[in-house]
Biopython code that builds the backbone (N, CA, C, O; Angstrom):
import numpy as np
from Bio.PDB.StructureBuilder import StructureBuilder

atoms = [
    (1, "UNK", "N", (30.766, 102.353, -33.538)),
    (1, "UNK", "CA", (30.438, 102.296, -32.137)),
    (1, "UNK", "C", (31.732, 102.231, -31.321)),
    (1, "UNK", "O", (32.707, 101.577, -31.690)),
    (2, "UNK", "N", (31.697, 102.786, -30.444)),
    (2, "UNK", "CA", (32.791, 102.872, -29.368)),
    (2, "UNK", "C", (32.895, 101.852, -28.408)),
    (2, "UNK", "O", (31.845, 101.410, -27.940)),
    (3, "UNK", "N", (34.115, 101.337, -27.980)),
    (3, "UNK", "CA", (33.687, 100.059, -27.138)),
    (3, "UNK", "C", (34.924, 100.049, -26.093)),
    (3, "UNK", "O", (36.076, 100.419, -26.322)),
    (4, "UNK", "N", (34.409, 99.546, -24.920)),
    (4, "UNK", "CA", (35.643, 99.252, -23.953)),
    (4, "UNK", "C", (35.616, 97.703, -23.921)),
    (4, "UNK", "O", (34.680, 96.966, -23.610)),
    (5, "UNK", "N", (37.246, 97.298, -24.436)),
    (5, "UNK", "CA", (38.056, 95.816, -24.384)),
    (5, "UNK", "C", (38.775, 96.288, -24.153)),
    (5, "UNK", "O", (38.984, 97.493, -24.014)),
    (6, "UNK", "N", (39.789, 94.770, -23.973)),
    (6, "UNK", "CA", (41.301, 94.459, -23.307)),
    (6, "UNK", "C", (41.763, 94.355, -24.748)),
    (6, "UNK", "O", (41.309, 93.868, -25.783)),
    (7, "UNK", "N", (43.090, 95.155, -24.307)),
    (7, "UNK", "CA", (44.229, 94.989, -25.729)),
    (7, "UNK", "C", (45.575, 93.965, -24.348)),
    (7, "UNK", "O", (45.963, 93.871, -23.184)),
    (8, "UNK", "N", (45.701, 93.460, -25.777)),
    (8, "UNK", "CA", (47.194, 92.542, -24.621)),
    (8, "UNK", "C", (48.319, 92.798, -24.646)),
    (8, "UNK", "O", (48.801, 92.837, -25.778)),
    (9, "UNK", "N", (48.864, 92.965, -23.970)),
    (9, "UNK", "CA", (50.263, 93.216, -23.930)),
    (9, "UNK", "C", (51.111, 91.866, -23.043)),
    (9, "UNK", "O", (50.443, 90.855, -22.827)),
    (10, "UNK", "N", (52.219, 91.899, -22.676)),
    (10, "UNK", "CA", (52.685, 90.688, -22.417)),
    (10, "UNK", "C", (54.172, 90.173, -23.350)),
    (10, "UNK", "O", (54.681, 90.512, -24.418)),
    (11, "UNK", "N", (54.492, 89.172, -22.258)),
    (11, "UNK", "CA", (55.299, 88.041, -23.370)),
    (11, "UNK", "C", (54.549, 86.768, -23.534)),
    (11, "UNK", "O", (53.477, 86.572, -22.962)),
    (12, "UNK", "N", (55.119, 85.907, -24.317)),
    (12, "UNK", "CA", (54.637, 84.521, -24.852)),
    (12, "UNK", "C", (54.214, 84.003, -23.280)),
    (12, "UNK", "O", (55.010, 83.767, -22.370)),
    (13, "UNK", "N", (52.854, 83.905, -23.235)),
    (13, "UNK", "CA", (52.311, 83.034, -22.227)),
    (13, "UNK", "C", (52.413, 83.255, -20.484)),
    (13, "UNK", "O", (52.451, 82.637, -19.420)),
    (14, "UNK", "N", (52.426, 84.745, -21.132)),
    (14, "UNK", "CA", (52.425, 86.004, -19.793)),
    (14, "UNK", "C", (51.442, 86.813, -20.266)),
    (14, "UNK", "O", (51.876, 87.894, -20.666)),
    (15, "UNK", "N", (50.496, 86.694, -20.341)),
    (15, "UNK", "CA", (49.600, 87.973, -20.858)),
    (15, "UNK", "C", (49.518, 88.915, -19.310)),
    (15, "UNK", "O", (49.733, 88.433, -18.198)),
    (16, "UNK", "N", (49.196, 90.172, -19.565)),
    (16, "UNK", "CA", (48.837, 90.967, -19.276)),
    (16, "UNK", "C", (48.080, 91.899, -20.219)),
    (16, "UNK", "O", (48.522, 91.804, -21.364)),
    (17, "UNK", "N", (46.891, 92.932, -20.072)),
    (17, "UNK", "CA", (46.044, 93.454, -20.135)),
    (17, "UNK", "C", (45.608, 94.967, -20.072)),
    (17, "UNK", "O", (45.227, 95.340, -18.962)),
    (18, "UNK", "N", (45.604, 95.729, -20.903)),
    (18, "UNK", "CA", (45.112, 97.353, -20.363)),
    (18, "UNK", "C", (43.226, 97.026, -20.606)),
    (18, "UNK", "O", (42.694, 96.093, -21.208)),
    (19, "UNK", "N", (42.765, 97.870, -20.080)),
    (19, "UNK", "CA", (41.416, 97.942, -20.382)),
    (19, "UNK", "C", (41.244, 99.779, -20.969)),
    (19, "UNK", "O", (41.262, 100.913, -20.493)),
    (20, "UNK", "N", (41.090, 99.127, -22.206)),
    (20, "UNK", "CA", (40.856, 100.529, -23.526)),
    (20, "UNK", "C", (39.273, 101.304, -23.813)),
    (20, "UNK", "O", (38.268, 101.119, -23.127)),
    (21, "UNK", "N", (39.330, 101.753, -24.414)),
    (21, "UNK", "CA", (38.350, 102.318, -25.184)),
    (21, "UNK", "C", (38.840, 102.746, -26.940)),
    (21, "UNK", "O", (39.714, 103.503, -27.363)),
    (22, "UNK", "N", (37.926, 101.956, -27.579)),
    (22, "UNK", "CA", (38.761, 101.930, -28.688)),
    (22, "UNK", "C", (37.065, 102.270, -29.891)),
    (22, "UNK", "O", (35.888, 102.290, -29.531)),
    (23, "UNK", "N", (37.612, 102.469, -31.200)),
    (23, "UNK", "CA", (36.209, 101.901, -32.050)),
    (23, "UNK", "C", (35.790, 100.934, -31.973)),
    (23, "UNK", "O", (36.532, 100.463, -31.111)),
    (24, "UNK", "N", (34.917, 99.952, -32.282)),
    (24, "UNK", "CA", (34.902, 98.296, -32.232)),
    (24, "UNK", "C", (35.212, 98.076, -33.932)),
    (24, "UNK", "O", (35.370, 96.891, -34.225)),
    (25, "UNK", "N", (35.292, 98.796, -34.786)),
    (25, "UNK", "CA", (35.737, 98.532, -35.933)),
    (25, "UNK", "C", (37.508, 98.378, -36.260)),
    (25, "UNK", "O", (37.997, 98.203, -37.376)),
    (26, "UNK", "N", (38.021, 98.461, -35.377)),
    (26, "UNK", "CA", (39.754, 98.745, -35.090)),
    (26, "UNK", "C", (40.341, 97.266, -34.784)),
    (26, "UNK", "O", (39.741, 96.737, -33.848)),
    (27, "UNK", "N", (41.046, 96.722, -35.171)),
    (27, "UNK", "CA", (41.722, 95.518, -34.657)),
    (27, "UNK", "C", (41.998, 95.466, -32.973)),
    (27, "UNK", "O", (42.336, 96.505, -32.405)),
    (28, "UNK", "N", (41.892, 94.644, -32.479)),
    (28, "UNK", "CA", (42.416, 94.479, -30.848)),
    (28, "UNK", "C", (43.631, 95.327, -30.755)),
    (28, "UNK", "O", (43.580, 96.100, -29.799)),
    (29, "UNK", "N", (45.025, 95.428, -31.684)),
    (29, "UNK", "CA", (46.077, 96.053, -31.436)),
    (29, "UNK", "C", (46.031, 97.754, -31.990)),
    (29, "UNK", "O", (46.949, 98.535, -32.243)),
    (30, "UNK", "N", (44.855, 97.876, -32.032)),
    (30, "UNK", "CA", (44.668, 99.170, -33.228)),
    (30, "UNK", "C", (44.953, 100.746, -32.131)),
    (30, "UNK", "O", (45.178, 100.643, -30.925)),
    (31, "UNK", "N", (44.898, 101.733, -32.662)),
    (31, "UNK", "CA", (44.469, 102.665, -31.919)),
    (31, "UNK", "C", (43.687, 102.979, -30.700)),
    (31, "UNK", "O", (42.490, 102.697, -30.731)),
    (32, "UNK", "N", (44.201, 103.542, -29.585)),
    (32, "UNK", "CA", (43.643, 103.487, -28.559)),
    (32, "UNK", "C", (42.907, 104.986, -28.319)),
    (32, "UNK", "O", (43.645, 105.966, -28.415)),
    (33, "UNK", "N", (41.692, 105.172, -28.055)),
    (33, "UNK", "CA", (41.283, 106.811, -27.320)),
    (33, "UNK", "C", (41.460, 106.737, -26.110)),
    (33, "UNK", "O", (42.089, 107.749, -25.801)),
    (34, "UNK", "N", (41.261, 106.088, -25.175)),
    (34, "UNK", "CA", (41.773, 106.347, -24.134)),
    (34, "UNK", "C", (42.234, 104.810, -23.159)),
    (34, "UNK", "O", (41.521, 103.807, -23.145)),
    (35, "UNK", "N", (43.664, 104.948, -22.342)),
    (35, "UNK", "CA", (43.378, 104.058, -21.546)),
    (35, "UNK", "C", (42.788, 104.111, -19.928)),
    (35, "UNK", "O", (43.074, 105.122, -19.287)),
    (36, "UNK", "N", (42.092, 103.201, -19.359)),
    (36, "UNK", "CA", (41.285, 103.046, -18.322)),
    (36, "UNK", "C", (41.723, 102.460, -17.233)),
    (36, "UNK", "O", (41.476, 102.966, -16.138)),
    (37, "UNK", "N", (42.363, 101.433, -17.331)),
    (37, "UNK", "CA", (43.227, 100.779, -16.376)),
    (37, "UNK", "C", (43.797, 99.813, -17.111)),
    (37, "UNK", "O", (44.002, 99.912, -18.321)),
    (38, "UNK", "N", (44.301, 98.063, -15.864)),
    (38, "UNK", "CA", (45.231, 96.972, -16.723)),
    (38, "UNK", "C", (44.254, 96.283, -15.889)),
    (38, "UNK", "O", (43.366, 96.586, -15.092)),
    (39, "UNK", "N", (44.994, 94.788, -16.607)),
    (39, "UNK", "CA", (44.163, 93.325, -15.516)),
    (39, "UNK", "C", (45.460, 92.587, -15.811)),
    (39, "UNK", "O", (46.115, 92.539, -16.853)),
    (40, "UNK", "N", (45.691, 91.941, -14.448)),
    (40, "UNK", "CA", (47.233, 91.385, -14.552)),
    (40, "UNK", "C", (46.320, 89.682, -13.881)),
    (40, "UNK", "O", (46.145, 89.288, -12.728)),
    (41, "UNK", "N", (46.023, 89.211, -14.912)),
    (41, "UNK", "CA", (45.290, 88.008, -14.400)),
    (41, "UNK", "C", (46.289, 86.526, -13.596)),
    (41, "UNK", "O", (45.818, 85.537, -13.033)),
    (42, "UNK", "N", (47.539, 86.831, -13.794)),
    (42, "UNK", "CA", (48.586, 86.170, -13.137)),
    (42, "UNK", "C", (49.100, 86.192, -11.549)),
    (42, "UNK", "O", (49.557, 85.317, -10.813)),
    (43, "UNK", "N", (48.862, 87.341, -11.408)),
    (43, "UNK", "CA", (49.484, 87.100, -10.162)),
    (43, "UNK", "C", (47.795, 86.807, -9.090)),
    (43, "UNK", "O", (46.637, 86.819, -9.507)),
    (44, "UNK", "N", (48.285, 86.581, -7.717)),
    (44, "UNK", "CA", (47.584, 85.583, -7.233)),
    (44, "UNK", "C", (47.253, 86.652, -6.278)),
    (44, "UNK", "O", (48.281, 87.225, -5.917)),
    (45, "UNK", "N", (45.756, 87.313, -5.526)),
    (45, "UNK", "CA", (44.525, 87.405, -6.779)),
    (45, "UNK", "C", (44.908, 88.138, -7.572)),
    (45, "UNK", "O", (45.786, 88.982, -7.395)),
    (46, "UNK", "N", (44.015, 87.826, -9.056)),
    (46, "UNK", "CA", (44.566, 88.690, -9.855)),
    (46, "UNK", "C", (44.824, 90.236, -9.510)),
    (46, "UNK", "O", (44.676, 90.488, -8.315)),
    (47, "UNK", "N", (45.190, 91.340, -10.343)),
    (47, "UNK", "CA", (45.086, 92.423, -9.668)),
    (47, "UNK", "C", (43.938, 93.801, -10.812)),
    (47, "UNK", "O", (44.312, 94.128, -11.939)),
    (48, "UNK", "N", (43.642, 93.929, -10.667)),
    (48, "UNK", "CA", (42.838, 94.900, -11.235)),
    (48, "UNK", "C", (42.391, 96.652, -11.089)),
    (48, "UNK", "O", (41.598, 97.191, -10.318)),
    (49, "UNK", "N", (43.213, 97.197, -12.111)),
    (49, "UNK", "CA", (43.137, 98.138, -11.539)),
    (49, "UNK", "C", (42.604, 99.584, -12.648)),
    (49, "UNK", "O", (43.264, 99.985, -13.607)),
    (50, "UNK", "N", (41.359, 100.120, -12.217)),
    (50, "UNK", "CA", (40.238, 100.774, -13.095)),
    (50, "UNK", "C", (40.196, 102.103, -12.640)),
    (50, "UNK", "O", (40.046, 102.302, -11.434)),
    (51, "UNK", "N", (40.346, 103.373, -13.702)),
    (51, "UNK", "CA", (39.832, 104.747, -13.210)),
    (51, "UNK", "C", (38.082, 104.710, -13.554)),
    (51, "UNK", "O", (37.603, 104.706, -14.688)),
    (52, "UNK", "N", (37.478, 104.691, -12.547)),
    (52, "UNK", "CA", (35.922, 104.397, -12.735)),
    (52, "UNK", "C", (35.332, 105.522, -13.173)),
    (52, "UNK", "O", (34.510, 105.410, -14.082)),
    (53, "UNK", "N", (35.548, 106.481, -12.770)),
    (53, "UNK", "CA", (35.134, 107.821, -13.091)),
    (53, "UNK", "C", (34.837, 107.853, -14.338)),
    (53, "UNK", "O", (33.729, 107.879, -14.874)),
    (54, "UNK", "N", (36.333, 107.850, -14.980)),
    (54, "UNK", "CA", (36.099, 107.956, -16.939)),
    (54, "UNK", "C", (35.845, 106.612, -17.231)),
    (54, "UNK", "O", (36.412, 106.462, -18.313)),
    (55, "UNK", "N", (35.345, 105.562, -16.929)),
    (55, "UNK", "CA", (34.714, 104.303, -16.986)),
    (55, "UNK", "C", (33.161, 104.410, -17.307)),
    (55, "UNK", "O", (32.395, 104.023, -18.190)),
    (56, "UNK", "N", (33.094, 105.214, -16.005)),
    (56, "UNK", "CA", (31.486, 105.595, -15.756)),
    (56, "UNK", "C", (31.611, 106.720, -16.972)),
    (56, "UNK", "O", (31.032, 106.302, -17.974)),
    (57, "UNK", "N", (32.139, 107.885, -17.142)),
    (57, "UNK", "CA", (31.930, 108.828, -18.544)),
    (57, "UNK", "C", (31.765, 108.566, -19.894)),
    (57, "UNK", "O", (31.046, 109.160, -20.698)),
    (58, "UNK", "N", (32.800, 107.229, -20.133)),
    (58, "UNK", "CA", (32.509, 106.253, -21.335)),
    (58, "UNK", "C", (31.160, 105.406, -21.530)),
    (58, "UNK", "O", (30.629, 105.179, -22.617)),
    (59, "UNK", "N", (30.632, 104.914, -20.069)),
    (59, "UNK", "CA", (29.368, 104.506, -20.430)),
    (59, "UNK", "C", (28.177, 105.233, -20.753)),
    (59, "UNK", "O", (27.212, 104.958, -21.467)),
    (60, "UNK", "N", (28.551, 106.465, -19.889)),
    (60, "UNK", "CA", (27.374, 107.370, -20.269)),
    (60, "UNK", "C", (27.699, 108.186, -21.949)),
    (60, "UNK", "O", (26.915, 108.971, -22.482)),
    (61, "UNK", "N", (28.608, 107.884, -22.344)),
    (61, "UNK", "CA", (28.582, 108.160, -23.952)),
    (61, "UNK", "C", (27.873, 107.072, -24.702)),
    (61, "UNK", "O", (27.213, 107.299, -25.716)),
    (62, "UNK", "N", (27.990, 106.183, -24.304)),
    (62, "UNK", "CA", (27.467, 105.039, -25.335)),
    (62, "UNK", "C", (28.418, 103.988, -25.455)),
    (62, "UNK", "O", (28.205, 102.916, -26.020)),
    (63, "UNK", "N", (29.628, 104.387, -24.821)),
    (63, "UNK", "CA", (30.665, 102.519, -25.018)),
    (63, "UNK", "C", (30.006, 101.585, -24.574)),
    (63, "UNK", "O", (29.643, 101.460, -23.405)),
    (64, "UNK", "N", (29.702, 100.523, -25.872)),
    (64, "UNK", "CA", (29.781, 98.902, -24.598)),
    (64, "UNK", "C", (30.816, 98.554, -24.470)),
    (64, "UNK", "O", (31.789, 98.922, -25.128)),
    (65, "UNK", "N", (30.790, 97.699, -23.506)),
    (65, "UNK", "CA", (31.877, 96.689, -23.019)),
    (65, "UNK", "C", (31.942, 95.120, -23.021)),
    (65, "UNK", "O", (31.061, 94.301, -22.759)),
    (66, "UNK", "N", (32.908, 94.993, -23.297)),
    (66, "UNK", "CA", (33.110, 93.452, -23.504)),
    (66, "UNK", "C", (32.696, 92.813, -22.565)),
    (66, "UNK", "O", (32.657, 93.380, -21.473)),
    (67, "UNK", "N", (32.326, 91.657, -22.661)),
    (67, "UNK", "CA", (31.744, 90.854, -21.938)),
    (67, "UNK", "C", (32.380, 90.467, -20.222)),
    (67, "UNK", "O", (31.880, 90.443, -19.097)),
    (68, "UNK", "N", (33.684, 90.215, -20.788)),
    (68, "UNK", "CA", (35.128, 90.702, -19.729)),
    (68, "UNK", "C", (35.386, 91.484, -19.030)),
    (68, "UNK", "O", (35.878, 91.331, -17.912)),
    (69, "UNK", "N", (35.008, 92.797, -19.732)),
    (69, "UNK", "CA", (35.332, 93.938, -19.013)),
    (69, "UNK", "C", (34.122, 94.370, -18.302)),
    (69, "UNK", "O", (34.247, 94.989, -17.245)),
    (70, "UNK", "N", (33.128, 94.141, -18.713)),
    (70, "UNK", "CA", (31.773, 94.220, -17.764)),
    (70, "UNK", "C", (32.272, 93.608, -16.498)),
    (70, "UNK", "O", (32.309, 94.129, -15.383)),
    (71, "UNK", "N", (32.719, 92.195, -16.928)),
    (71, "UNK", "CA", (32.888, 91.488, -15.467)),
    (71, "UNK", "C", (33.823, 91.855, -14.641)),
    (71, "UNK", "O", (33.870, 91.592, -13.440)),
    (72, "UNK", "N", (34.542, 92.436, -15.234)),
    (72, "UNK", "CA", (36.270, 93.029, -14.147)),
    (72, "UNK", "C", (35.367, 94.507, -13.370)),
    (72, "UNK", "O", (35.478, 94.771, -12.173)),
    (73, "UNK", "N", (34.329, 95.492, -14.550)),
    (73, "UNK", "CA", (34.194, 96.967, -13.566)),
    (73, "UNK", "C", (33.038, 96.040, -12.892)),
    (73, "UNK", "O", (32.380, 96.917, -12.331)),
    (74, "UNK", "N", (32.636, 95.291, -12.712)),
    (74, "UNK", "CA", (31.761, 95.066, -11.762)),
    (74, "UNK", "C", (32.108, 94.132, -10.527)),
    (74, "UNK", "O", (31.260, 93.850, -9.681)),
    (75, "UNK", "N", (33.443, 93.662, -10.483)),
    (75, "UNK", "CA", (34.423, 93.082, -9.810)),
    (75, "UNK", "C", (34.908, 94.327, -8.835)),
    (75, "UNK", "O", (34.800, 94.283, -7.610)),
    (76, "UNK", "N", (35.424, 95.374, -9.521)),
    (76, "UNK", "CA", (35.623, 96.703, -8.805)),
    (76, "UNK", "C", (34.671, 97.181, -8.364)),
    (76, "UNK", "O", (34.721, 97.002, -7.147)),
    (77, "UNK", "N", (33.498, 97.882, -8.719)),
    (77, "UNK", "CA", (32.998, 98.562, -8.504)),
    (77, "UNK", "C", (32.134, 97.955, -6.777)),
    (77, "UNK", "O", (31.593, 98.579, -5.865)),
    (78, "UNK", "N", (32.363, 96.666, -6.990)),
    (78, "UNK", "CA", (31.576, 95.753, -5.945)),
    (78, "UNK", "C", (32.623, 95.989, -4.514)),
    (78, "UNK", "O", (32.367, 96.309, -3.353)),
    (79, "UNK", "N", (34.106, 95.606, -5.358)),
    (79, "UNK", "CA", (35.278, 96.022, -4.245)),
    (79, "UNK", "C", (35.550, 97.392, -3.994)),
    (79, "UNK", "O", (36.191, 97.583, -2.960)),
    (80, "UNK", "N", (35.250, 98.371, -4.631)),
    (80, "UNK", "CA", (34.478, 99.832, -3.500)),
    (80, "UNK", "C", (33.725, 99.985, -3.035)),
    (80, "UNK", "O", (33.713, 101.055, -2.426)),
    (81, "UNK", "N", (32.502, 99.105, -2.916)),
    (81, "UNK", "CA", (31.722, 99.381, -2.117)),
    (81, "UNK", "C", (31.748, 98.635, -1.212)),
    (81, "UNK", "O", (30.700, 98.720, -0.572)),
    (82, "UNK", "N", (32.423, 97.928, -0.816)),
    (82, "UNK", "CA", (32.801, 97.016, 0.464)),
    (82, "UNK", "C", (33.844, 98.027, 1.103)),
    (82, "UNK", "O", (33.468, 98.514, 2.169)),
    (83, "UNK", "N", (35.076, 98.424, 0.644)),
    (83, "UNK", "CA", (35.774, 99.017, 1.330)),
    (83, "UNK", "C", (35.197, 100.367, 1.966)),
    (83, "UNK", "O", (35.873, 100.928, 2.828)),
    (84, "UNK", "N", (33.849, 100.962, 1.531)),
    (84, "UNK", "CA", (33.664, 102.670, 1.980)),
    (84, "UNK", "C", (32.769, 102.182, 3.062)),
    (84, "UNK", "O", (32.242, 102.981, 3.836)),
]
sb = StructureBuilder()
sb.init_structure("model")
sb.init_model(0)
sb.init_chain("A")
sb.init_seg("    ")
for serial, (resi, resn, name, xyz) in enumerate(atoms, 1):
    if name == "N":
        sb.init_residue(resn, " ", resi, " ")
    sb.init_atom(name, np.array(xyz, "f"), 0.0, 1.0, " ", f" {name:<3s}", serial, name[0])
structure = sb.get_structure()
């Protein structure tokens, strides 16, 4: 199964974040098919930043998403529709 999570990147007790699409059989650091955006949960608000389009194309294949990442595209998707 195909899945969209966060792989981490970062230093010691700086995380930062891409939001992937990966197998769910692959380790967190494993091979990536595509990346989607990052989540930089540090700086103040965090910052988040998602290509929705191929977000939305991955869901309509069949990726789930982490529990996380559900909550970040629906964090966005909420903050485009306020801004249009």
């Amino acid at each position: 199964m195909v899945a969209i999570r966060l792989k981490r990147l970062g230093a010691k007790k700086r995380p930062f974040y891409r939001i992937i699409v990966m197998d769910s059989r692959k380790p967190r650091e494993g091979r990536t098919k595509e990346i989607l955006g990052y989540y930089d949960p540090l700086k103040e608000p965090p910052e988040i930043k998602v290509d929705m389009e191929r977000a939305n194309y991955w869901l309509d294949q069949g990726a789930q998403p982490s529990n996380t990442v559900q909550s970040l595209l629906h964090k966005v998707s909420h903050r485009e529709k306020q801004t249009v």
